[in-house]
N, CA and C atoms of all chains as a GROMACS GRO file, in nm:
protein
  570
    1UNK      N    1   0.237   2.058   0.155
    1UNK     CA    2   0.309   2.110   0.038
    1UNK      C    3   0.307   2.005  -0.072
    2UNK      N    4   0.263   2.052  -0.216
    2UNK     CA    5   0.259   1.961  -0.302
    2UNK      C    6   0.398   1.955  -0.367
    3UNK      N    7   0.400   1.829  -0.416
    3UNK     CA    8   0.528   1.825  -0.513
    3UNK      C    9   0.501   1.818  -0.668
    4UNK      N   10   0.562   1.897  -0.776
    4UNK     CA   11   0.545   1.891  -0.844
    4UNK      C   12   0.587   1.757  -0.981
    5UNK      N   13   0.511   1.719  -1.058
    5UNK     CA   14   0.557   1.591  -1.128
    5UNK      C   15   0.670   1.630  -1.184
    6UNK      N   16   0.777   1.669  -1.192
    6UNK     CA   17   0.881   1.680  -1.294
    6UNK      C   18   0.960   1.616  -1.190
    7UNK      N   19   0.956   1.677  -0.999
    7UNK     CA   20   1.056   1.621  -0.879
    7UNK      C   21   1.010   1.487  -0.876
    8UNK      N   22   0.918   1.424  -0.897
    8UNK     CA   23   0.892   1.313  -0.852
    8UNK      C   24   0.928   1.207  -0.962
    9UNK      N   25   0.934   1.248  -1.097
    9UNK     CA   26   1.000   1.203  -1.166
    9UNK      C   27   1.146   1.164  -1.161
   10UNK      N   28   1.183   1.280  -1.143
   10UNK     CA   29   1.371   1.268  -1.133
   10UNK      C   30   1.404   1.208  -1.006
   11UNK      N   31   1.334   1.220  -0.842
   11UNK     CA   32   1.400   1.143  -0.751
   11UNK      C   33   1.353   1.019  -0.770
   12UNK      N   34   1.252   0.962  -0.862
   12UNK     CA   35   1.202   0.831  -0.896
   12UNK      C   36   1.343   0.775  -0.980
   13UNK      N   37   1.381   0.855  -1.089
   13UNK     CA   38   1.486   0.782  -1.225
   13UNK      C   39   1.637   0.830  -1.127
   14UNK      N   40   1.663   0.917  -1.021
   14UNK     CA   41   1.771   0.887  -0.945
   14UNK      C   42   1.749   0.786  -0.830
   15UNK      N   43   1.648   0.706  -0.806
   15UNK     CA   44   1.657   0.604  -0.701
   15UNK      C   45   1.713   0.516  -0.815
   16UNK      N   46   1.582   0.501  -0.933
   16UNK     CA   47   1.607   0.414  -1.004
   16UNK      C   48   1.684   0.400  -1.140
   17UNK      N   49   1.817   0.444  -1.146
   17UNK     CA   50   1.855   0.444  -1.262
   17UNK      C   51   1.825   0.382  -1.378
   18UNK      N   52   1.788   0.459  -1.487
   18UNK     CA   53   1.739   0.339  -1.596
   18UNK      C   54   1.604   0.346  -1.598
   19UNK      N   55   1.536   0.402  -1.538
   19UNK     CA   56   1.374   0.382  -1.493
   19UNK      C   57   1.319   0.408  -1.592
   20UNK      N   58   1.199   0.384  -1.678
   20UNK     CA   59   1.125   0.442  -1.770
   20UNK      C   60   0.999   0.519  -1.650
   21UNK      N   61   0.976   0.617  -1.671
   21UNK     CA   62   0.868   0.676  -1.555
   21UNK      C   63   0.739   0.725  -1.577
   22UNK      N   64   0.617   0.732  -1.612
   22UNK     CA   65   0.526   0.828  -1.653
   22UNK      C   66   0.458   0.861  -1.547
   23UNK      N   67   0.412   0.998  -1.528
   23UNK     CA   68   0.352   1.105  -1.466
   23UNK      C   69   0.221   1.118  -1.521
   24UNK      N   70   0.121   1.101  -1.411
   24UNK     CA   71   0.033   1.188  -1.477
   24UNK      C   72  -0.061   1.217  -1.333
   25UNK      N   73  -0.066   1.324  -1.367
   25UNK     CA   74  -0.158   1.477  -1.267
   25UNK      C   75  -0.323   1.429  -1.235
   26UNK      N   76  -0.342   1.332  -1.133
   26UNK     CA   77  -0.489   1.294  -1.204
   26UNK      C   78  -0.619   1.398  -1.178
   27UNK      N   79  -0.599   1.496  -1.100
   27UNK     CA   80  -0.691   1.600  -1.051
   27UNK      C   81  -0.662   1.716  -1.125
   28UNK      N   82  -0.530   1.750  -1.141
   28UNK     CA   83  -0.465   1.851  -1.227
   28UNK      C   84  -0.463   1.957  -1.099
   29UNK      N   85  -0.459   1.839  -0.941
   29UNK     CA   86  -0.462   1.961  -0.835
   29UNK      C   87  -0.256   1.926  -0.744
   30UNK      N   88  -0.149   1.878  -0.871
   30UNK     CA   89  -0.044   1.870  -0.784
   30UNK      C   90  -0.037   1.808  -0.641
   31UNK      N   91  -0.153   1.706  -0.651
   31UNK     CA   92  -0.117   1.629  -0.520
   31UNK      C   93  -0.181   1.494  -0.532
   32UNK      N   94  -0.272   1.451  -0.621
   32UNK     CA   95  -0.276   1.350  -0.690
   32UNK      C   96  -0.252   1.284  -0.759
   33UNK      N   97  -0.153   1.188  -0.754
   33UNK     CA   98  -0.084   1.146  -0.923
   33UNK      C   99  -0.078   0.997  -0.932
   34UNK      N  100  -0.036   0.931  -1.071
   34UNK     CA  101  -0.015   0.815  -1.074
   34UNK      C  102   0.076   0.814  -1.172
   35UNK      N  103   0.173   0.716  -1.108
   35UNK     CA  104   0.273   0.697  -1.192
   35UNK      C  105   0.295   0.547  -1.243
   36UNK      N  106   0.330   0.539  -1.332
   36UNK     CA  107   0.424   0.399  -1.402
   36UNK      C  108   0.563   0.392  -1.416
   37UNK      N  109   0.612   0.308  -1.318
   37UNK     CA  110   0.770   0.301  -1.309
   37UNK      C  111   0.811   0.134  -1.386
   38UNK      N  112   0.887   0.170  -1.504
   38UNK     CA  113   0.966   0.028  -1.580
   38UNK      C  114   1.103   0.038  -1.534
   39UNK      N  115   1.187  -0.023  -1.478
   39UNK     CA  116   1.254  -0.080  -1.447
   39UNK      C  117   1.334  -0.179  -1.444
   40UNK      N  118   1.446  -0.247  -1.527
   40UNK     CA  119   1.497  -0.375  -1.493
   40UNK      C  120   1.516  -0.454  -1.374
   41UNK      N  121   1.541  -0.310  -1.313
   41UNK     CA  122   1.636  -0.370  -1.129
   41UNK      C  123   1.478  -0.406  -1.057
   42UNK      N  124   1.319  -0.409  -1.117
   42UNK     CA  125   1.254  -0.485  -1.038
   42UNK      C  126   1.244  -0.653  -1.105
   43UNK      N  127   1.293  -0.703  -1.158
   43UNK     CA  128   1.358  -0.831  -1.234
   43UNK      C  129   1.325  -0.919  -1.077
   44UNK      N  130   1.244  -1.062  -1.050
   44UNK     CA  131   1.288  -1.105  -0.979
   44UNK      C  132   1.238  -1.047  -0.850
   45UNK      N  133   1.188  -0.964  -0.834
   45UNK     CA  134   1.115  -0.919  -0.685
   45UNK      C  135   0.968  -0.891  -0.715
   46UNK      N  136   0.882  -0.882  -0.569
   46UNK     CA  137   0.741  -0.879  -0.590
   46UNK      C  138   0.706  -0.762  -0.582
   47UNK      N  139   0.573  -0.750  -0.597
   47UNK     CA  140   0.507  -0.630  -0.621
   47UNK      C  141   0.538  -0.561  -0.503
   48UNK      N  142   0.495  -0.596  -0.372
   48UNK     CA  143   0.559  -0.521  -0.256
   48UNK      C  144   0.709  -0.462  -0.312
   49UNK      N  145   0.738  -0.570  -0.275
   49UNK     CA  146   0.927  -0.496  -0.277
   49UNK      C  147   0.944  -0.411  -0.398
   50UNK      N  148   0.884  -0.411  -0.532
   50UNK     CA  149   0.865  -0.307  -0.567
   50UNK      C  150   0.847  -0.154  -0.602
   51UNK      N  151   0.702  -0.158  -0.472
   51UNK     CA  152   0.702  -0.049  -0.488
   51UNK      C  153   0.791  -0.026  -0.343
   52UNK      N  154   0.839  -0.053  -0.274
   52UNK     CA  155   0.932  -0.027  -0.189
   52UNK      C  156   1.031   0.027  -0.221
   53UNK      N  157   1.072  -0.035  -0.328
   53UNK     CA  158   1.184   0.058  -0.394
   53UNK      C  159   1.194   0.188  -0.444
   54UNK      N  160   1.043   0.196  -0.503
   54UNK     CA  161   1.020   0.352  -0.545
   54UNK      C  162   0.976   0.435  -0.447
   55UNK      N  163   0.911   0.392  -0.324
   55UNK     CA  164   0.896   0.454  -0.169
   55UNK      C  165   1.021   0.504  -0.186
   56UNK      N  166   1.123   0.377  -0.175
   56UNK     CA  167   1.268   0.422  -0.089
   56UNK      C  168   1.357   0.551  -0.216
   57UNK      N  169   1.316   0.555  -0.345
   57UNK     CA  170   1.349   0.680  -0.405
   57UNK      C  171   1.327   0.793  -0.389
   58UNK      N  172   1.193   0.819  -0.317
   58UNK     CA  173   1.096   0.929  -0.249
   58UNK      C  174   1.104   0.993  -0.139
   59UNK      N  175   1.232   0.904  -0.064
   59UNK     CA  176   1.273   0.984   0.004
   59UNK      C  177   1.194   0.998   0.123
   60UNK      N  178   1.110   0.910   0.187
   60UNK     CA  179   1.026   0.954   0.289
   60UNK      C  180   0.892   1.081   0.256
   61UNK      N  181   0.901   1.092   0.115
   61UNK     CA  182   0.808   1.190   0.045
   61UNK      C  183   0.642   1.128   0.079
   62UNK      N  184   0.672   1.039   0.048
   62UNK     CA  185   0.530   0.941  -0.025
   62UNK      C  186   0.481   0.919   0.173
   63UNK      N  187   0.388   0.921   0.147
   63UNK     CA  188   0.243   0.993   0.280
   63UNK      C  189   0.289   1.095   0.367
   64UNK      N  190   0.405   1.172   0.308
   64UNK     CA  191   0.399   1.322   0.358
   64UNK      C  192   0.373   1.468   0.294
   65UNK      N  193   0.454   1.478   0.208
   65UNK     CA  194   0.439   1.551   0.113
   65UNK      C  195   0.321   1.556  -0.007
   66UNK      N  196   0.368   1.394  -0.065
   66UNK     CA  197   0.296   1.314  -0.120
   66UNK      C  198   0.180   1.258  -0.067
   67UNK      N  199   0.073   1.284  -0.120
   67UNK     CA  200  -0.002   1.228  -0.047
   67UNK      C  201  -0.111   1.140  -0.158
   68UNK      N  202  -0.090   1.151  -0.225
   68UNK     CA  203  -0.135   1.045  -0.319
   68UNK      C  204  -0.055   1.029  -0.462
   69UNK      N  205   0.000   0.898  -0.459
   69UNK     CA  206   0.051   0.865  -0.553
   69UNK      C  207   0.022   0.735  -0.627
   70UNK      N  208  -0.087   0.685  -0.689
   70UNK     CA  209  -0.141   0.538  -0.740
   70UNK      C  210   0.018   0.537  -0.825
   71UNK      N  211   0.036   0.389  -0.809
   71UNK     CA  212   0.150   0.345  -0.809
   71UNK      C  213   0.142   0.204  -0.896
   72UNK      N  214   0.240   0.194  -1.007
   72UNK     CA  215   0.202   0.096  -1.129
   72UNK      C  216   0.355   0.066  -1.130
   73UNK      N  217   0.391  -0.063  -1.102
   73UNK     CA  218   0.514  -0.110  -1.149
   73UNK      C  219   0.505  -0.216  -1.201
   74UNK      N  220   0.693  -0.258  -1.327
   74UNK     CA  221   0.701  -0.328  -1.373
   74UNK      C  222   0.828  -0.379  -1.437
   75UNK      N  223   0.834  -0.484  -1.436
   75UNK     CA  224   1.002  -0.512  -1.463
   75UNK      C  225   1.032  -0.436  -1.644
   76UNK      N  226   0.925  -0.490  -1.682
   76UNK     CA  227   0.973  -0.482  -1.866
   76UNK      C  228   0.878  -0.433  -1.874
   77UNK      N  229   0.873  -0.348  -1.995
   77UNK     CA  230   0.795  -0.298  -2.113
   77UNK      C  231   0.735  -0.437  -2.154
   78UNK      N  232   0.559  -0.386  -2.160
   78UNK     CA  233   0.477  -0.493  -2.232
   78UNK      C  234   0.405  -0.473  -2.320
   79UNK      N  235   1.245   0.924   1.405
   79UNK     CA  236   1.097   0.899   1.549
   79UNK      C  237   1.135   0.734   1.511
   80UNK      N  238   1.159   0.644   1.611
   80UNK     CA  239   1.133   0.500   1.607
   80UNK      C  240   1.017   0.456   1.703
   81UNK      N  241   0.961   0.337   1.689
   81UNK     CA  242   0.852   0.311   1.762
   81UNK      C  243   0.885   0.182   1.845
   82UNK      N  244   0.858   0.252   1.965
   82UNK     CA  245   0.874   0.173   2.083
   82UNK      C  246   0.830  -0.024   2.061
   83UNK      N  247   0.884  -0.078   2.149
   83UNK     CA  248   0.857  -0.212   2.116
   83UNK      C  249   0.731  -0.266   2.150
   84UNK      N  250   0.648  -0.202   2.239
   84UNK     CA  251   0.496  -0.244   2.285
   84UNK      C  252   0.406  -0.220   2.146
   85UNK      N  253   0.404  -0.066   2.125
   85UNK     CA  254   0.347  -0.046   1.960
   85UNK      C  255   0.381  -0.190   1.844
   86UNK      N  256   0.516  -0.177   1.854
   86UNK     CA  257   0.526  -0.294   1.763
   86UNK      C  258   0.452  -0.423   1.777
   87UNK      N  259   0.465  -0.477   1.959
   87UNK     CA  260   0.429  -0.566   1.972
   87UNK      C  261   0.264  -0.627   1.969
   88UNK      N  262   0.192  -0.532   1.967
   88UNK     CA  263   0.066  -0.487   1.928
   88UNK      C  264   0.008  -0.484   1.838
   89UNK      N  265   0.107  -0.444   1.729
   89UNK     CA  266   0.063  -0.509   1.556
   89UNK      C  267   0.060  -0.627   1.536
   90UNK      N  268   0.218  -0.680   1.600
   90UNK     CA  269   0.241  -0.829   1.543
   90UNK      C  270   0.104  -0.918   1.640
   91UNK      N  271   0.067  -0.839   1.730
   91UNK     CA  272  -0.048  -0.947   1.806
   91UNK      C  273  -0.217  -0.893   1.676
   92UNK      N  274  -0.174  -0.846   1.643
   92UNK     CA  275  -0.295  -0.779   1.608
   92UNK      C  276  -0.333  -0.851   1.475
   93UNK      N  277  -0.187  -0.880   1.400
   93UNK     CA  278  -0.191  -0.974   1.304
   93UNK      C  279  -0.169  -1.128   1.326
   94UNK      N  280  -0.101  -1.187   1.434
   94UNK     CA  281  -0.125  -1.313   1.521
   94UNK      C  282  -0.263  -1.382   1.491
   95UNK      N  283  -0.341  -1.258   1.564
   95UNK     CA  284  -0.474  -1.305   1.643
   95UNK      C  285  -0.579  -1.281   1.531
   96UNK      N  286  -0.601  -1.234   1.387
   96UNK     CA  287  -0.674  -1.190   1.299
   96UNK      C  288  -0.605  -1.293   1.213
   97UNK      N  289  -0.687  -1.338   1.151
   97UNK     CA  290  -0.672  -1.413   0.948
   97UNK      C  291  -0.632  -1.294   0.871
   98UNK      N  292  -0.700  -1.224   0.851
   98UNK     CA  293  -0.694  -1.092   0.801
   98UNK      C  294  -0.745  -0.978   0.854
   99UNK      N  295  -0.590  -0.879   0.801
   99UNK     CA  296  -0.640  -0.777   0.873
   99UNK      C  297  -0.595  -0.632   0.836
  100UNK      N  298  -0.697  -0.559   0.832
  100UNK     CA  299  -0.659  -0.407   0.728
  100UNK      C  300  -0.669  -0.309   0.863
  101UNK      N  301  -0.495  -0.238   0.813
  101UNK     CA  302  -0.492  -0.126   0.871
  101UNK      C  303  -0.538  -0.030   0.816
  102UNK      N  304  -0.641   0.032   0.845
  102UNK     CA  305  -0.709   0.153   0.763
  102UNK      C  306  -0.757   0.302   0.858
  103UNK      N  307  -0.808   0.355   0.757
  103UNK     CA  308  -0.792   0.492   0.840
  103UNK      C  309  -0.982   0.489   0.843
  104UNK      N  310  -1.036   0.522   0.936
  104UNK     CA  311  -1.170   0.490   0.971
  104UNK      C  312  -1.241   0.353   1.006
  105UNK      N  313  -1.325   0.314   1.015
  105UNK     CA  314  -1.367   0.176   1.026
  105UNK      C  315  -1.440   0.121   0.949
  106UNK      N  316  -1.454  -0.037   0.889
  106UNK     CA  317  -1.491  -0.064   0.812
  106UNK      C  318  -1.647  -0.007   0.745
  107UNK      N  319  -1.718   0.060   0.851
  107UNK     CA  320  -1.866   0.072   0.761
  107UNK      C  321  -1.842   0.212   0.800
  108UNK      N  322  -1.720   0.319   0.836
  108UNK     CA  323  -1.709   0.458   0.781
  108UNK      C  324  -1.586   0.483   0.787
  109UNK      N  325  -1.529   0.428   0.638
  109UNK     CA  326  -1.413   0.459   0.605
  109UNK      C  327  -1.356   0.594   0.621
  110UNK      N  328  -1.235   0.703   0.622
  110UNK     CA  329  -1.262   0.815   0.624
  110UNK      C  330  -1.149   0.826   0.528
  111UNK      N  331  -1.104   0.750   0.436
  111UNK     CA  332  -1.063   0.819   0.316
  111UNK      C  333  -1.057   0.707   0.234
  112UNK      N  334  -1.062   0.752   0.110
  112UNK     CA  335  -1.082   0.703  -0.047
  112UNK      C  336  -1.001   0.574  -0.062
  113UNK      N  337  -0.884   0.535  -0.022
  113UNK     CA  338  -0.841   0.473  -0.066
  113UNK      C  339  -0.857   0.334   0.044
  114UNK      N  340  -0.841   0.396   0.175
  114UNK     CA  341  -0.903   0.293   0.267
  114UNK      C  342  -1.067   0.207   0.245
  115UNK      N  343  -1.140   0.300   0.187
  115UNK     CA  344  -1.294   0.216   0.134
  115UNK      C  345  -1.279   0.132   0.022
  116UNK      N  346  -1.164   0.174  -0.054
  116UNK     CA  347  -1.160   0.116  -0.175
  116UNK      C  348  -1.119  -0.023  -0.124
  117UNK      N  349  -1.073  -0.048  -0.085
  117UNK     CA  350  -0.985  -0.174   0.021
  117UNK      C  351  -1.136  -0.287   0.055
  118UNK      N  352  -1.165  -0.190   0.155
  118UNK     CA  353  -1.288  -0.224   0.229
  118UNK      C  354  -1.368  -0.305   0.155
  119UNK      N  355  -1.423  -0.258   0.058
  119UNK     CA  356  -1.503  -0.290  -0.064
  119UNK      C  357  -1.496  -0.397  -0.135
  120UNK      N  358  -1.380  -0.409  -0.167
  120UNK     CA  359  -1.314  -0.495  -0.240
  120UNK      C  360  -1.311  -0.612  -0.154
  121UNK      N  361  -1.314  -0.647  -0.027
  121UNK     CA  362  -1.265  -0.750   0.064
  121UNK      C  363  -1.424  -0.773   0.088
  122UNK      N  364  -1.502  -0.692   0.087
  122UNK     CA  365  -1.675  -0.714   0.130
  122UNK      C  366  -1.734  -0.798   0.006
  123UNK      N  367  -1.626  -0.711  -0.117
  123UNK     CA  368  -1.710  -0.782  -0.232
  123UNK      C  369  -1.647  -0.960  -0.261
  124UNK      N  370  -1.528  -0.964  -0.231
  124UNK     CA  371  -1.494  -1.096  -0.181
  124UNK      C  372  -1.563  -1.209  -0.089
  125UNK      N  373  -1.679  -1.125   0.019
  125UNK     CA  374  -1.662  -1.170   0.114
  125UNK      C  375  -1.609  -1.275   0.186
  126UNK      N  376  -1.487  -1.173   0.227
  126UNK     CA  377  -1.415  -1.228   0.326
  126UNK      C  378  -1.399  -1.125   0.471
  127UNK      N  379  -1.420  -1.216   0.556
  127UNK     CA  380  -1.439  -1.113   0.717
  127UNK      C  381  -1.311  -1.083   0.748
  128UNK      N  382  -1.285  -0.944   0.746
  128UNK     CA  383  -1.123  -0.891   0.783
  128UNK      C  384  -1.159  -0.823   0.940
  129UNK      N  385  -1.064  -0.796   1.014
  129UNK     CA  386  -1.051  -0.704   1.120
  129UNK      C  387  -1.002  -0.582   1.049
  130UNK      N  388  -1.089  -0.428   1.109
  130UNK     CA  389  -1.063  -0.308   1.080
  130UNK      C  390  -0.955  -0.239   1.173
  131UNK      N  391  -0.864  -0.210   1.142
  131UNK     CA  392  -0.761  -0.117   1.237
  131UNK      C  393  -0.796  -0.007   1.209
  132UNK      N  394  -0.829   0.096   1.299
  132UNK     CA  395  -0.878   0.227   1.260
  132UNK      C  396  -0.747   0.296   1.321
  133UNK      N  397  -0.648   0.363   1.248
  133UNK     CA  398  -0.538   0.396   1.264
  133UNK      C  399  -0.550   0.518   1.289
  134UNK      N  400  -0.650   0.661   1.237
  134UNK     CA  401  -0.684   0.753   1.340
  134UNK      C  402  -0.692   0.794   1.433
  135UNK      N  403  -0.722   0.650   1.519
  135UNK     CA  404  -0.794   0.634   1.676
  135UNK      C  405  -0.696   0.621   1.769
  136UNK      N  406  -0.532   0.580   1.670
  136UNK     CA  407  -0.376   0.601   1.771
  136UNK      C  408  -0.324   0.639   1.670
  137UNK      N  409  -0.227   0.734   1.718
  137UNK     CA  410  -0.093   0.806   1.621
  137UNK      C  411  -0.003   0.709   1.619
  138UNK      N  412   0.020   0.626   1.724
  138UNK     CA  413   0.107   0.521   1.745
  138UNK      C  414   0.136   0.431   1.678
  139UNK      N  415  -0.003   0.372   1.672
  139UNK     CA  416  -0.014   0.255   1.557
  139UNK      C  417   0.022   0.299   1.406
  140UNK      N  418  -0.012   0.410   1.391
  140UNK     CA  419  -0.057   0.522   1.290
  140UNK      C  420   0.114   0.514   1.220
  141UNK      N  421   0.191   0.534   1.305
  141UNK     CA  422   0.370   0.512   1.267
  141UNK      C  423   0.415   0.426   1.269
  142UNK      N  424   0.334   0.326   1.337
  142UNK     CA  425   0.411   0.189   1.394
  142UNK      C  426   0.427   0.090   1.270
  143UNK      N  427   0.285   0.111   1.231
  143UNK     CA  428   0.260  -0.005   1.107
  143UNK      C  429   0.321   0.019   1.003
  144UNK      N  430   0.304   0.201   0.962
  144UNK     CA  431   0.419   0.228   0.848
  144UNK      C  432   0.575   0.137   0.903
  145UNK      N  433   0.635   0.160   1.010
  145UNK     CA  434   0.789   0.110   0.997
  145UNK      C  435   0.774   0.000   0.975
  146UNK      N  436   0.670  -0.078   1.046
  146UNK     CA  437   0.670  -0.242   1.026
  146UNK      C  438   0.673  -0.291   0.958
  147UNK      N  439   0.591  -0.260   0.841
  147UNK     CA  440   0.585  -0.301   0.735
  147UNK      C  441   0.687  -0.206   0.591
  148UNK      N  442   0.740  -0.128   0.664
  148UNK     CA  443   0.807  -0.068   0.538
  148UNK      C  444   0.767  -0.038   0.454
  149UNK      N  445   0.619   0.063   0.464
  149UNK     CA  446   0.561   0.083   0.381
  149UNK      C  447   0.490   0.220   0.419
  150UNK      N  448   0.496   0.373   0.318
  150UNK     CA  449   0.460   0.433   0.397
  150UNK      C  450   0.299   0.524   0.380
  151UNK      N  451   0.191   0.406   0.333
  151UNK     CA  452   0.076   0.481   0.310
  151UNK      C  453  -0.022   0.418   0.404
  152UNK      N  454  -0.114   0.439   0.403
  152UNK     CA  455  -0.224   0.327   0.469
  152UNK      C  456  -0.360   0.320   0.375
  153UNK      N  457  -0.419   0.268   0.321
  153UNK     CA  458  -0.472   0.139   0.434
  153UNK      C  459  -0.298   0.017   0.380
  154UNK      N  460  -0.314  -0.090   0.480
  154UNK     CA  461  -0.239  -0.190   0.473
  154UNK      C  462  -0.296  -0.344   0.490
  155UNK      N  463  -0.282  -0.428   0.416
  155UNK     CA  464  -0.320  -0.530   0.404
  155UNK      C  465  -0.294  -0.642   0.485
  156UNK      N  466  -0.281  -0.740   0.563
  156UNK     CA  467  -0.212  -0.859   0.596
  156UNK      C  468  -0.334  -0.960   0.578
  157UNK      N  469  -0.268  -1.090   0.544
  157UNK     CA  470  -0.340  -1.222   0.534
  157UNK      C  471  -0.248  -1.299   0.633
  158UNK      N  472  -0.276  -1.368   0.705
  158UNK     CA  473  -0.208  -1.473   0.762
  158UNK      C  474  -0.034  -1.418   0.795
  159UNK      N  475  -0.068  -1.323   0.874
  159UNK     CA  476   0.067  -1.260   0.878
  159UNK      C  477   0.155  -1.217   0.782
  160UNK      N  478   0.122  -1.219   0.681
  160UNK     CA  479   0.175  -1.170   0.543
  160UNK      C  480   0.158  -1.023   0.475
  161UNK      N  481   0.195  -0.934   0.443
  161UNK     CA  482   0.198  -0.827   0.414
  161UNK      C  483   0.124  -0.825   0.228
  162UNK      N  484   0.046  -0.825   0.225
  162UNK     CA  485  -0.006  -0.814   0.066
  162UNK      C  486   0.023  -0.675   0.032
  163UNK      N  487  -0.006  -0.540   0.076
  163UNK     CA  488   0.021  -0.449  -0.003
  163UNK      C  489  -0.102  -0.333   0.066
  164UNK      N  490  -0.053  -0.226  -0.009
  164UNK     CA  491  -0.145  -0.122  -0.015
  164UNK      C  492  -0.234  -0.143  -0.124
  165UNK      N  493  -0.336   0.020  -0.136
  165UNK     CA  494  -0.438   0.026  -0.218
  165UNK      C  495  -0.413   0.002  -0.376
  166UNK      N  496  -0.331   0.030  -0.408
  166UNK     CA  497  -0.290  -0.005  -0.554
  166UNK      C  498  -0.255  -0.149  -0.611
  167UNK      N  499  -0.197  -0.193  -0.503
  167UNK     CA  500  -0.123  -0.349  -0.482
  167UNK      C  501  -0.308  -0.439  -0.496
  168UNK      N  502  -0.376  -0.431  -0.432
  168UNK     CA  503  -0.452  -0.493  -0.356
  168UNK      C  504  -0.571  -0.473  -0.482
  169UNK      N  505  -0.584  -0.338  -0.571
  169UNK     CA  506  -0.674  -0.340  -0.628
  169UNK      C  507  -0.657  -0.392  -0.765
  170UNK      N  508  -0.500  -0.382  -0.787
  170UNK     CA  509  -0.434  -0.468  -0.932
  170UNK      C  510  -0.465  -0.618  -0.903
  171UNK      N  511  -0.472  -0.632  -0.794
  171UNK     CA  512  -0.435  -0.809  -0.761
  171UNK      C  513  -0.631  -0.866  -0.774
  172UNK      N  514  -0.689  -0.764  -0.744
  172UNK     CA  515  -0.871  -0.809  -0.689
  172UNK      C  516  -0.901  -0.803  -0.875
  173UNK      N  517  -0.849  -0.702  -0.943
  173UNK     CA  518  -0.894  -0.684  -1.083
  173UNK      C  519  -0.849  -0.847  -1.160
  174UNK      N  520  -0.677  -0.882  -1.168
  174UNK     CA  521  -0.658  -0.977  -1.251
  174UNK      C  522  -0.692  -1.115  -1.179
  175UNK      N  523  -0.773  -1.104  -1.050
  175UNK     CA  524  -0.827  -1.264  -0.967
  175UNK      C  525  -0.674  -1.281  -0.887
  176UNK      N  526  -0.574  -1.253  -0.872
  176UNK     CA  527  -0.471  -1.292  -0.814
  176UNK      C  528  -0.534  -1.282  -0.632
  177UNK      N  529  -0.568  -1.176  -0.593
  177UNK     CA  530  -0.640  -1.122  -0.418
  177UNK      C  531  -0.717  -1.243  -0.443
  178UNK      N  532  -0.790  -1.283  -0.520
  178UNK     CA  533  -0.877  -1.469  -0.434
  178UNK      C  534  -0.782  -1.554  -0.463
  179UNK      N  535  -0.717  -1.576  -0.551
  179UNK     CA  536  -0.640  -1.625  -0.507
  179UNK      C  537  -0.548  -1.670  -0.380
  180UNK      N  538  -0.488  -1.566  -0.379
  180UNK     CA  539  -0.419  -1.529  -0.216
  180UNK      C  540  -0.517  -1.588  -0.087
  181UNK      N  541  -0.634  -1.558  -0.107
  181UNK     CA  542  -0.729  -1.614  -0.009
  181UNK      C  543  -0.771  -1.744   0.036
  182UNK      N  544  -0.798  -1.811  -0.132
  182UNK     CA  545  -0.776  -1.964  -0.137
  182UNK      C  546  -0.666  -2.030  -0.124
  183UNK      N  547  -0.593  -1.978  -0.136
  183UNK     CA  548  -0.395  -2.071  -0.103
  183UNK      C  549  -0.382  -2.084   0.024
  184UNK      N  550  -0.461  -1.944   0.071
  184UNK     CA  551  -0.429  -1.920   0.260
  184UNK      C  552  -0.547  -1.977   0.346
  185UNK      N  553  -0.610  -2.075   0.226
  185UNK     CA  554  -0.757  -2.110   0.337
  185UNK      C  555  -0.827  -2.041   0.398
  186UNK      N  556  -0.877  -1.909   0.295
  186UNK     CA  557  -0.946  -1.783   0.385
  186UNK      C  558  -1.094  -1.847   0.321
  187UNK      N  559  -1.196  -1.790   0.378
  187UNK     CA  560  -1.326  -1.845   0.337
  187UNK      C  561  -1.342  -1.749   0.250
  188UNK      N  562  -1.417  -1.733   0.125
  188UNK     CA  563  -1.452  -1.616   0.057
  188UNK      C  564  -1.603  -1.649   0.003
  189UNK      N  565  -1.655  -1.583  -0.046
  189UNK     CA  566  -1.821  -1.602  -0.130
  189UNK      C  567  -1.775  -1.641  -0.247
  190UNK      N  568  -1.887  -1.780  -0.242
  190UNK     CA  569  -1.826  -1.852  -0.389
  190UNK      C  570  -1.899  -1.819  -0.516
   0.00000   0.00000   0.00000
């Protein structure tokens, strides 16, 4: 079952409050996507722990549902 | 579902006994998905000699390594017992030189 980018958005900016998020559809087939998550609260942690954090927004989504999500994080806007 | 302590103990030997070592889904010269070759590739084009975990070949391992590492995609990276990252992690790091890096800090041999 695919998830659509608007859910993966919002359980991304409710893990991460504050999140700046972009979506984008890379097949335009709802199961490929890549996102860019900005964030303050990754301030101070590494790229792992990172994207761990946005795993842990997903809810156990990400390699089930989700099955591809290229994944771009960052503390600040650059 | 938690994973028994032998599974576990099997990774941590698996990364023990390897410099490096990618959990991936197929084996290194027939990857069986996109993001696992991309890995592959990238470490060949380094050359640096990794061990292939073909995580297909057990369901076990297949869950094990996700909890272990707290991470829930595959392929998965380790250097020297260290967790570097998945496919995204690994291909940001090979693009800005940071992945040789990592290699040379850890005394991995790579093609100079």
């Amino acid at each position: 079952m695919a998830l659509d980018a608007a859910t993966i958005e919002k359980l991304i900016k409710d893990g991460l409050p504050g999140a700046r998020v972009t979506i984008e559809d890379l097949r335009g087939d709802g199961d490929h996507y890549a996102a860019l998550v900005v964030s303050p609260a990754f301030k101070g942690k590494t790229r792992v722990q990172q994207h761990q954090m946005v795993y842990a927004a997903l809810q156990g989504r990400m390699g089930n549902e989700l099955h591809a999500l290229a994944l771009q994080t960052s503390a600040s806007e650059e | 579902m938690t994973t028994d302590a032998t599974v576990t103990d099997r990774i941590k030997q698996d990364i023990a006994d390897n410099t490096v070592v990618l959990f991936m889904k197929g084996t290194p010269v027939f990857p069986q998905c996109g993001f696992s070759a991309r890995v592959v590739q990238i470490l060949t084009q380094l050359g640096v000699k990794f061990k292939g975990i073909d995580v297909l070949a057990d369901p076990a391992i297949r869950q094990g390594v996700k909890e272990f590492s707290n991470w829930p995609t595959i392929p998965q990276l380790y250097v020297k017992g260290e967790f570097v990252g998945g496919c995204d992690i690994v291909s940001e790091m090979y693009e800005n030189g940071e992945l040789k890096q990592v290699f040379v800090d850890k005394g991995v041999a790579t093609r100079t």
